[in-house]
N, C-alpha and C positions, 0 to 999 in steps of 0.2 A: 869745360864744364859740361856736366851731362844734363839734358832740361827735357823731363816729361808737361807737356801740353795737355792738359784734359780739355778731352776736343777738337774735333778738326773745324771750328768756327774760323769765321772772319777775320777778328784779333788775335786768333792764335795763329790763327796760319800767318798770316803778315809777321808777325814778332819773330815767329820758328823760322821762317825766311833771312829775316834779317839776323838772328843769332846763328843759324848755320853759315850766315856768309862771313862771321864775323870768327870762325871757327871752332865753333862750340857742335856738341853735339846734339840734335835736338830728334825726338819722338813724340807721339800722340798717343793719347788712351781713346779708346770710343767705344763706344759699346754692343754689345756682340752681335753678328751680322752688318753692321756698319763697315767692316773691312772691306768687305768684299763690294758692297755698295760704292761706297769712295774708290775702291781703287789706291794703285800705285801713283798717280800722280795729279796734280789739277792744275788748271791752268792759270795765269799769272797773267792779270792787266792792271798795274798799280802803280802810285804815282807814289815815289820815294824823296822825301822833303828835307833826310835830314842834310845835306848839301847841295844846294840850291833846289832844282826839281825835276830827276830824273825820272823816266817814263820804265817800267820793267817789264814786257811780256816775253813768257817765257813756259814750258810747261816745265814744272817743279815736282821730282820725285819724292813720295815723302813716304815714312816709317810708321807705320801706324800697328798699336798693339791692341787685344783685347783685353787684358791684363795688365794688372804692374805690378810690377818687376821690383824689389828695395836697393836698387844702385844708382839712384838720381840724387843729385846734387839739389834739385830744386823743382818743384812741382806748379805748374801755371796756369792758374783756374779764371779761365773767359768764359764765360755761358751767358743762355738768357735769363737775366735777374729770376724768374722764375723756377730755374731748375737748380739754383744755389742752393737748397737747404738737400736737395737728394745728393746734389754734388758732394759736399760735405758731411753728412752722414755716410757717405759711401770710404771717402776720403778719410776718417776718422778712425777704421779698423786697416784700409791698405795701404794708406802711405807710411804708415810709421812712425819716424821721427824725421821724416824728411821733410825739409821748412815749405812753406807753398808761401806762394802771394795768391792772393786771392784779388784778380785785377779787375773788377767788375762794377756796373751801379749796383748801390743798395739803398733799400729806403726802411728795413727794421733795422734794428739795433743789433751795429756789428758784432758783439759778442752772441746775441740771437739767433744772429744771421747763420753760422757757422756751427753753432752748438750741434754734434758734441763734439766737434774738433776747436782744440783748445788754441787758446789767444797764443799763447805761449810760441806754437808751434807755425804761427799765423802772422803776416804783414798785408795793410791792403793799399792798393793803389787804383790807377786809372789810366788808361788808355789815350794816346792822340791820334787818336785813326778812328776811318770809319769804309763805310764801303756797304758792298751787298755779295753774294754767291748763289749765282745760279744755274744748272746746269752743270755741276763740276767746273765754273767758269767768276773767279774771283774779281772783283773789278773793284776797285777800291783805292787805298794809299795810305800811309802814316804819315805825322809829321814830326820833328824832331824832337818834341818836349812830351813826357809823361811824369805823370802824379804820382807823387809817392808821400805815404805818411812817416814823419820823422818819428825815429825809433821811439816806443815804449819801454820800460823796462824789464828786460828779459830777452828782448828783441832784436838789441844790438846787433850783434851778428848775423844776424836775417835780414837784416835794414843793409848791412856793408855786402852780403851775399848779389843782393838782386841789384845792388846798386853799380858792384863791379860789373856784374852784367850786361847790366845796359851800355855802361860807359863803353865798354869794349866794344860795342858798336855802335857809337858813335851817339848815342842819346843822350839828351839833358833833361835831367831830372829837377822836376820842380817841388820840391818840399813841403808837403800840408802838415801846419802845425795842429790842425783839431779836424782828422779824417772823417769823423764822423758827421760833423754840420758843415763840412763841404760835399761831401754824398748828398745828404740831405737835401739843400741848395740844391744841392744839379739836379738830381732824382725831380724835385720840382719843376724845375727848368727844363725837365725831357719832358713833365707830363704837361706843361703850358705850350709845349711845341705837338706833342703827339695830336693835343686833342685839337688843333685847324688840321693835322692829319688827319683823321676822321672823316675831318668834316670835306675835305677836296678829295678824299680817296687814294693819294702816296705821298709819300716824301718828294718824291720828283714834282709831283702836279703844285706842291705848295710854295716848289721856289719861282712860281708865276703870278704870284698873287699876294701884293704889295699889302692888300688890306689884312690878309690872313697874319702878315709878320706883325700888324698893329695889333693883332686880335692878342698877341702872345704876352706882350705886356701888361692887359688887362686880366689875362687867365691868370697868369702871375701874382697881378694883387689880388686875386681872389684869394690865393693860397696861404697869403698871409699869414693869417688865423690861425689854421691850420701847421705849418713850421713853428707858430709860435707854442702852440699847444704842447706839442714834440719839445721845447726845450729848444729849437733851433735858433740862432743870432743868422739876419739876414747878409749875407757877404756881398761882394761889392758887384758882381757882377747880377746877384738878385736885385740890390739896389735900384741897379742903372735900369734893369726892367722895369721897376717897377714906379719909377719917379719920370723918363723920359716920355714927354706927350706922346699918344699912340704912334699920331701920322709921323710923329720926326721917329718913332721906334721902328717905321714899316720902313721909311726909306732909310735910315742904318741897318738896317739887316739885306734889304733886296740893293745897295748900291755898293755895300763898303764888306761886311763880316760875308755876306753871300753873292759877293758879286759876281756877276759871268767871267768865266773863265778860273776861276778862284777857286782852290784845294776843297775850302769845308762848300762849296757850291758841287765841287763833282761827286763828294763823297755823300753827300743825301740825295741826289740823282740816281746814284748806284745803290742806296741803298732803297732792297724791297723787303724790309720784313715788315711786318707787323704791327701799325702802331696800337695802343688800347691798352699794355698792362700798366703803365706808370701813370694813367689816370685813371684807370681803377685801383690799384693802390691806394692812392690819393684820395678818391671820392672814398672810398672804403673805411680810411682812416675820418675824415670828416665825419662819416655819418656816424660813426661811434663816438665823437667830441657834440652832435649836436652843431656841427658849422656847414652852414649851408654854401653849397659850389655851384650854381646855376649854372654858370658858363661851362662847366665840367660837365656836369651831368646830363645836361642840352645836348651835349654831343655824341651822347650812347643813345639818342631815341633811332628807333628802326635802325639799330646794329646788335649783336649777337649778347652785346655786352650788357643789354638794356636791362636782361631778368636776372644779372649775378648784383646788381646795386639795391 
């Protein structure tokens, strides 16, 4: 199978990795002057879960176009939630008729999200990796299970496309019967984790600080409201956020889901980007419902984000 990647990100590169090994043929779109920027190759420090836990460094040559081409099997959109709607309108006059997943968070409304690239032509999923890039230097991992929404109608074969995909290298897919209020959910769930981000200054500084994991259950029920408003039904792992006493939340997250030594513990170590858009999102959507986020909002004073709320 031929797999163009929009984008040489995190989760793409990790995926194009593991599908060239699996022997498929895989490239990158990026955009123009970025070739030269990246380069012919980046470097590879990641931790590969889908059989037991192999370590990978290595430097990995990769293909990267300015353009696309209409001879892809299958097109695979990772970006930052925020650059989805260029992604896709761009994607809506070059790709074609070639199927994409669109593998990403989203917190509007996936036919929104995508407009004018049609449903039809569209599946969306979710990633089990995480990691950071910097430097031309990836450091990161995946782990064996990815999210995939069970076909819609029209979709059939786009659902069987990405699915044989995966399999053939070695992934297990986990089936979301209603893609959209598990987005949702999560989308939430990043921004009740982003915002003690803020507030410690990374992702790495916050796997030190037992209280911040308590803080995240409470950011959580504040959000309540908010999903509810949306039409969202709370899923089980919003539940368990939002019902487990703070202190017994902080010590399940810093001994057992984040503990030292532990996959999703290195891959939010490695990761440095950015946290602030999925609660402003968030607080964004509130303010237009009238539902107040204190604990959200608390965490943009004296940061950059303070004069877009």
């Amino acid at each position: 199978m031929k797999i163009l990647f929009f984008g040489r990100g995190l989760i793409s590169t990790q995926y194009a990795w593991a599908f060239e090994q699996a022997g498929h043929t895989v490239e990158f779109y990026v955009r123009k002057g970025r070739k030269e920027t990246f380069g012919n190759s980046i470097e590879l420090e990641m931790w590969d879960a889908r059989k037991g836990k192999k370590l990978i460094k290595e430097s990995w040559n990769v293909n990267l176009h300015e353009e696309i081409l209409p001879n892809y099997d299958l097109i695979i959109v990772s970006v930052n939630t925020e650059q989805l709607p260029e992604a896709a309108q761009f994607l809506s006059t070059a790709a074609g008729n070639t199927p994409v997943l669109i593998f990403n968070n989203i917190w509007q409304d996936l036919k929104s999200s995508i407009a004018p690239l049609s449903m039809n032509h569209v599946v969306f999923g979710f990633p089990g990796a995480g990691g950071g890039i910097a430097d031309n230097r990836l450091r990161g991992g995946f782990l064996k299970m990815i999210f995939l929404e069970k076909p819609r109608a029209g979709t059939e074969h786009i659902n069987q496309l990405v699915k044989e995909c995966f399999e053939s290298a070695h992934f297990k897919i986990s089936w979301v019967k209603d893609m959209q209020n598990w987005l949702w959910n999560h989308f939430a769930m990043n921004a009740a984790m982003e915002t003690e981000v803020i507030k410690r200054g990374s992702f790495s500084a916050l796997m030190n600080h037992r209280g911040s994991f308590a803080n995240v259950g409470l950011n959580m029920r504040e959000m309540i409201p908010v999903l509810k408003a949306r039409g969202a039904r709370l899923d089980a792992i919003s539940l368990l956020l939002t019902k487990i006493p703070p202190a017994l939340l902080g010590t399940l997250f810093n001994k057992v889901i984040f503990a030292k030594g532990s996959l999703p513990r290195l891959f939010m170590e490695y990761n440095n980007s950015k946290a602030g858009f999925a609660v402003l999102e968030v607080v964004r959507e509130a303010k237009k419902a009238g539902i107040p986020l204190p604990r959200l909002t608390m965490a943009f004073e004296n940061t950059e984000y303070a004069k877009e709320i």
